[in-house]
N, C-alpha and C positions, 0 to 999 in steps of 0.2 A: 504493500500500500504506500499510497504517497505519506510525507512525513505530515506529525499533528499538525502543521501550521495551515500546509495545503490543504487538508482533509476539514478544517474551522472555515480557511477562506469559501472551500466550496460548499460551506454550511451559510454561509452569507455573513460573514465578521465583521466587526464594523470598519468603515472607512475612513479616516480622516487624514489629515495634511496634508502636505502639500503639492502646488503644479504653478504657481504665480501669476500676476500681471501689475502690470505699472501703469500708472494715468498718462500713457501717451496711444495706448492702441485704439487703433479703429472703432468707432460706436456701434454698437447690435443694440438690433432693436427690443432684445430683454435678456435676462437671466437663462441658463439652463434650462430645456425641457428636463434632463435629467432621466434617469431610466424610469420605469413603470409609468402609473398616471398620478400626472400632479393634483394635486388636496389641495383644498382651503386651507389660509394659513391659520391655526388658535390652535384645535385642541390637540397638539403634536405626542407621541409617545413614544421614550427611550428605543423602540423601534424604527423611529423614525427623522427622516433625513430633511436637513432642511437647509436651503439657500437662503442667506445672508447679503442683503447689500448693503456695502460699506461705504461711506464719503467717506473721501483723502482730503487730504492737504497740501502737503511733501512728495516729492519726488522717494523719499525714502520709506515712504509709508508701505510700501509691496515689500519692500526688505525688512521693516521691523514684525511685517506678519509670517515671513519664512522664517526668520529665526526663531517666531512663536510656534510655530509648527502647524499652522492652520493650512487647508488643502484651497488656496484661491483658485478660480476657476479662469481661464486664459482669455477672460472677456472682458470689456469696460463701457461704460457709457458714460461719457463725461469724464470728471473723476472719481467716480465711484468704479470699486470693486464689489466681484461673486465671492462669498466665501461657502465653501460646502463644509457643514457640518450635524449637528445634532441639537437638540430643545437645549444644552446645555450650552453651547457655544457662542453666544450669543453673551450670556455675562461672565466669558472670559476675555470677548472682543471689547466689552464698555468697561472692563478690567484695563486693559491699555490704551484708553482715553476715547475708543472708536464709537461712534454711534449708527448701531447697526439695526437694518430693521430686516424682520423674517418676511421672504417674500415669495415661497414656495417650499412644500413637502410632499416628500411620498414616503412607501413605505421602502423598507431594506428587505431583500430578498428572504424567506421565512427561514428558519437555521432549519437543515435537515430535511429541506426541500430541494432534489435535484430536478435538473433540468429535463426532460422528460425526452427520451430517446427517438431517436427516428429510425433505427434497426439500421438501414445501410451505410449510414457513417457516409457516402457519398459526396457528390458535387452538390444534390438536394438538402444535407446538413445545414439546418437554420437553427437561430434564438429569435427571441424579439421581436419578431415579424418578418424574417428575412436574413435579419445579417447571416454572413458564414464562419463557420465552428472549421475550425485548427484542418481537423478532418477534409472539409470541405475545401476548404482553400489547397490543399494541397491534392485531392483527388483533381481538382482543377487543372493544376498543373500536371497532372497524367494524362488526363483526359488531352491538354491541347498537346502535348508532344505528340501523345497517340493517334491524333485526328489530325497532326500537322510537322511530321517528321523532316520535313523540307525546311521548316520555319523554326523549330523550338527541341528544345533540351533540357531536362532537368539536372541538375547537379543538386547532390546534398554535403554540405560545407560543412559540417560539424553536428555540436549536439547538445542539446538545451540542457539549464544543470540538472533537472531531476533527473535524466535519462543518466547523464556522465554519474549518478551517485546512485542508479540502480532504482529510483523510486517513480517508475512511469516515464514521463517526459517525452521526447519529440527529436527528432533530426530537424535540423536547418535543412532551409531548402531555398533553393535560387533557382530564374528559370533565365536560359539566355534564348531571345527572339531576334530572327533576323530573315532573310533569304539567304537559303547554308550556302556557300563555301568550301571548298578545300580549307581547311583550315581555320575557320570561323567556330567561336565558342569554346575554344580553347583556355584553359588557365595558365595564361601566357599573357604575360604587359606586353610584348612586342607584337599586339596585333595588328593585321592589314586593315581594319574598320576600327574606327575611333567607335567607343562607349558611351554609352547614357545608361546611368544606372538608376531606377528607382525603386524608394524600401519606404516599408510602412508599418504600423504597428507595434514599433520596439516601446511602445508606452500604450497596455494592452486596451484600455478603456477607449481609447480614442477612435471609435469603429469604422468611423465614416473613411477613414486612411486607410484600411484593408478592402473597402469595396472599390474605391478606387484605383488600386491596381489591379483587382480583378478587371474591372470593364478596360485599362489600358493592356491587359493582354489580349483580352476578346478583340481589342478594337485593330490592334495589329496583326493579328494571324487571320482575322475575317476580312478586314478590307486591306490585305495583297491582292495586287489584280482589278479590283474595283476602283480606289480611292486613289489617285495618281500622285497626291501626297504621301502618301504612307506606302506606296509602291516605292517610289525614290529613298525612303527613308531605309524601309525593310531591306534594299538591294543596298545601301551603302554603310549602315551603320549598324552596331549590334544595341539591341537594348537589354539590359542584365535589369531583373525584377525580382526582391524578396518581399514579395507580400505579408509577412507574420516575421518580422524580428524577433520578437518574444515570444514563443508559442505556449510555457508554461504558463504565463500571464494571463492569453487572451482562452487557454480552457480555462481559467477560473473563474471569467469574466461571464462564460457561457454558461456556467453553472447554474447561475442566476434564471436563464431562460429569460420570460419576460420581462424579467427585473433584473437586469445586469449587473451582478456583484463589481463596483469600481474598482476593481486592480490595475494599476498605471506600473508596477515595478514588475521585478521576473521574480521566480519562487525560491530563489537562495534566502533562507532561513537560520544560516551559520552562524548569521547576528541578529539578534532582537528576535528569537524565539516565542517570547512569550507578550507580542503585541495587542494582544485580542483586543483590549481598551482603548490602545491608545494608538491607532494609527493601522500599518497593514505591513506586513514580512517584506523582505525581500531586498533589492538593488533597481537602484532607480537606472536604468543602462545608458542612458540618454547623459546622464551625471559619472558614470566611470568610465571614458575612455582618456585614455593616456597621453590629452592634451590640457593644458594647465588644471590639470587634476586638484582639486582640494578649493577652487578660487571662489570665485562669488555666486551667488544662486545656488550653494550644493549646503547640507546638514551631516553633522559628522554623527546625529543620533541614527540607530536602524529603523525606528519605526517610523521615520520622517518620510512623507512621499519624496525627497530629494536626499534619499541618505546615499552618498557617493561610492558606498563600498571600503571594503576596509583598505585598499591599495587600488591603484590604478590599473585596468583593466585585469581588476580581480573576477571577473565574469564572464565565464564558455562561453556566452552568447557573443558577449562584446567582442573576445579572441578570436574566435571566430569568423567573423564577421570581418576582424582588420584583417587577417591574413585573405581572405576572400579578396579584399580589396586588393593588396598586396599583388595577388597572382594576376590580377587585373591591369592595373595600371603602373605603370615605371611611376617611381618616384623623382621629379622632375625640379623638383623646389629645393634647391642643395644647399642653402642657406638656414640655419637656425635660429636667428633673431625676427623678431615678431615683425618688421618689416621688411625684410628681404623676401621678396618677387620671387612668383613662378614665370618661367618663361612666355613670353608673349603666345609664342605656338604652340604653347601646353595642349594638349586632347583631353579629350574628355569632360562630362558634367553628372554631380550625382545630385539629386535632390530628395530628404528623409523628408516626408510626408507629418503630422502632425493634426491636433487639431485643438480650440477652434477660434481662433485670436485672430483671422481672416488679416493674415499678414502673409510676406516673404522677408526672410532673414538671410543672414551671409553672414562670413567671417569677420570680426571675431567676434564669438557669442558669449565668450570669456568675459571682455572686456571692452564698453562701447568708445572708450578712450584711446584705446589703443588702433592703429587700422592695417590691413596689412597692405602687402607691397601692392597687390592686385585691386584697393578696394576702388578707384575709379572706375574697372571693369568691370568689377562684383556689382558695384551699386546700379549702374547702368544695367546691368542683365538684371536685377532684381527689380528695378523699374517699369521694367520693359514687364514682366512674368505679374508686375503688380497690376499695370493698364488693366493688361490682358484679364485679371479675374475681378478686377477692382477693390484688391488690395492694398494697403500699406505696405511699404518698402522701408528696410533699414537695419540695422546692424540690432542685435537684441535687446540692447541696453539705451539703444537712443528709442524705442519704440513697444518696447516689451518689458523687458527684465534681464543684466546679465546671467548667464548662464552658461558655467565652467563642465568643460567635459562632455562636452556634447559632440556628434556623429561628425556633422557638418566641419565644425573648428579641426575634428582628428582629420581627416579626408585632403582638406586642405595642406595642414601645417606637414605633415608625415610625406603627402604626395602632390600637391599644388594642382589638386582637381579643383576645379570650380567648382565649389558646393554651398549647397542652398536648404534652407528650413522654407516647407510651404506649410503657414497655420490653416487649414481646410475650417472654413468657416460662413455663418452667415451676415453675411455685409449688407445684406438688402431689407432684413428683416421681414424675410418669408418664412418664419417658423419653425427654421431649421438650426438651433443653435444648441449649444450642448454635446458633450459626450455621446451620447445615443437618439441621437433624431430621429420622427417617424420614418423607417425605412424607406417610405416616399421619394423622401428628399434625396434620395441617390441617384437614381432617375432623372428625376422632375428637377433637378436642385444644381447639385455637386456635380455630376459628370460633364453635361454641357459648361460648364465653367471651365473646370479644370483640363479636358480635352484639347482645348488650345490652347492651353498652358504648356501642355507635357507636351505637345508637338513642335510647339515651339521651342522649348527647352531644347529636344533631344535632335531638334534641326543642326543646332549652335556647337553640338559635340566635337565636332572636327577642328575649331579653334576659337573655343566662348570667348577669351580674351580678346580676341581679335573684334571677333561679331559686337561686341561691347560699341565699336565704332562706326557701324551699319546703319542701315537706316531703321528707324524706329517699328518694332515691330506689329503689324495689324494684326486683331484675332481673326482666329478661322471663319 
């Protein structure tokens, strides 16, 4: 069996701290749907989960509630902050001078209620109304190799911790898409097609980032041959796709069925075993990789939703994952100080998916003071992918929240990809905001958004730096 921590989270344990935001992001037009159906706010019970909205003042006010260990929600209106918490939470937030008002509940998914089987584990594997279960995303991935052996390949890179520690768990898994080649899909940096890499899910709660790259494989392996844009694309470049970075995570999050237990970390439990109260197990992966490890935005507690890990890239998934990279891309950026440049004709662009702060972000997420040698080309590609969805563009900390140890900053600093944070969000204030949105909204909402996003992105992979000086990009 998986260890007591897993086996409480998928009883529905409670959730709290942290994921942040700062009073500079984008306005949505409310709070959190949040998983299940939202309640009137009053007669709230210790089963139940409640969003918090907060007015700031300071620019430092998102940072004195991370180091409180409250779980902010990646959304602002105005200056006011989401806080997600419990009937409790509330006067520990006017505890530290905030005045918070309750402005939505549900309930937490019932302990010792699982999520109710669909017998063939399949590409048909849903929760929620749809999303897809660990299972499903990855029969996915069999399915299109198997239906499109000219186009696609799967690879499995490694292996999530519970699996490496013998308690259940998952293989990683990556799919490379292209029109094959001699030689294509290789794990080899010295490849004939420059890369476009897109990953999603390594923060399991965040769902709407795993449908999204399912529809960006459906869209490339179906429209070769029809779509004369994605025909050029498919013949010239490879696109590498890890759908589920965390795969322990987001089966916990399934657990829940239509009330999505919120796990944002992966299931390493080595520290902070015994969290049931206060917070949720695990490594926040997005917070340990092995660039300015330990800096701003990360909590050195384990039950903190941003607990960093006890060392830098102390986590199979994270390891994983850079070496994946590694075998992908030559490391191009030969310089070690926080402003020395990748080379103008560096290849390649990877963009981790996110959600729901309806932003794009760039290097460095560490620090928004610091820029690196790339960022007039970084900010311009990010501008350009902001039009396109009608997002916010900017480095993390001029627009969001610093945050140390994340995908994007490793990708960059280690190998001078052009890498990018897309917050998958609603900007328009169509109903689609939070964690778990009506599955609707994938469809109807997110895909047509992001679609010309990622095509445009994965246009630019043969010299982003360069295309930075192009002409301004129109969406599809």
């Amino acid at each position: 069996m998986p260890r007591k921590r897993l086996a409480a989270m998928a009883a529905g344990a409670t959730v709290l701290a942290v994921a942040a935001v700062l009073p500079a992001a984008s306005a949505l037009a409310g709070p959190s749907a949040g998983p299940g159906t939202p309640q009137t706010v009053g007669h709230a019970s210790q089963n139940t989960s409640v969003v918090y909205r907060v007015p700031t003042r300071h620019r430092q006010d998102a940072q004195t509630l991370i180091r409180a260990g409250y779980d902010l929600l990646e959304r602002r209106q105005g200056d006011d902050l989401f806080v997600l918490g419990d009937p409790a939470t509330g006067a520990g937030l006017r505890r530290l001078g905030f005045a918070p008002t309750a402005v939505e509940t549900w309930q937490k998914p019932t302990p010792g209620k699982a999520r109710a089987a669909h017998g063939t584990a399949g590409v048909d594997d849903t929760y929620d109304g749809g999303y897809h279960t660990v299972d499903a995303q990855y029969a996915h991935l069999d399915q299109v190799a198997s239906q499109h052996p000219d186009m696609a390949t799967v690879v499995s890179y490694g292996q999530s911790w519970l699996k490496q520690t013998g308690a259940g768990g998952r293989d990683l898994k990556a799919v490379c898409i292209t029109k094959m080649q001699p030689g294509d899909c290789r794990l080899n940096p010295d490849s004939a097609k420059p890369r476009f890499f897109l990953m999603s899910q390594i923060h399991a709660r965040e769902l709407t980032t795993g449908e999204v790259s399912w529809r960006w494989i459906d869209e490339l392996t179906n429209g070769y041959g029809k779509d004369p844009d994605i025909t050029r694309l498919m013949d010239s470049t490879e696109m590498w796709v890890v759908p589920i970075a965390n795969p322990d995570g987001v089966d916990i999050v399934a657990q829940g069925g239509d009330n999505p237990i919120l796990q944002r970390k992966n299931a390493d439990d080595s520290n902070g075993s015994s969290c049931d109260l206060d917070g949720q197990p695990g490594v926040d992966l997005n917070r340990n990789a092995g660039t300015h490890w330990g800096g701003l935005g990360t909590s050195e507690q384990p039950c903190s939703e941003i607990y960093l890990g006890p060392a830098a890239d102390s986590e199979v998934e994270n390891t994983a994952l850079e070496n994946l990279f590694r075998q992908l891309y030559p490391a191009v950026r030969t310089g070690t100080g926080d402003s020395d440049p990748a080379p103008a004709d560096a290849r390649g662009m990877m963009i981790s998916l996110h959600s729901d702060a309806s932003m794009v972000l760039f290097p460095w997420e560490s620090d928004h003071t610091v820029h690196t040698g790339n960022d007039a080309a970084l900010r311009a590609l990010a501008g350009r992918l902001g039009s396109i969805t009608g997002y916010q563009s900017g480095q993390a900390g001029e627009i969001l929240y610093d945050a140390s140890g994340g995908t994007d900053d490793w990708t960059y600093d280690k190998l001078g990809l052009a890498s990018f944070t897309i917050e998958i969000g609603d900007s328009d204030g169509r109903g689609c905001d939070g964690f778990t949105p009506s599955y609707s909204c994938q469809d109807g909402y997110f895909w047509p958004k992001l679609k010309p996003a990622l095509m445009y992105a994965a246009q630019q992979a043969a010299a982003p730096y360069r295309a930075a000086s192009d002409t301004p990009a129109r969406p599809h």
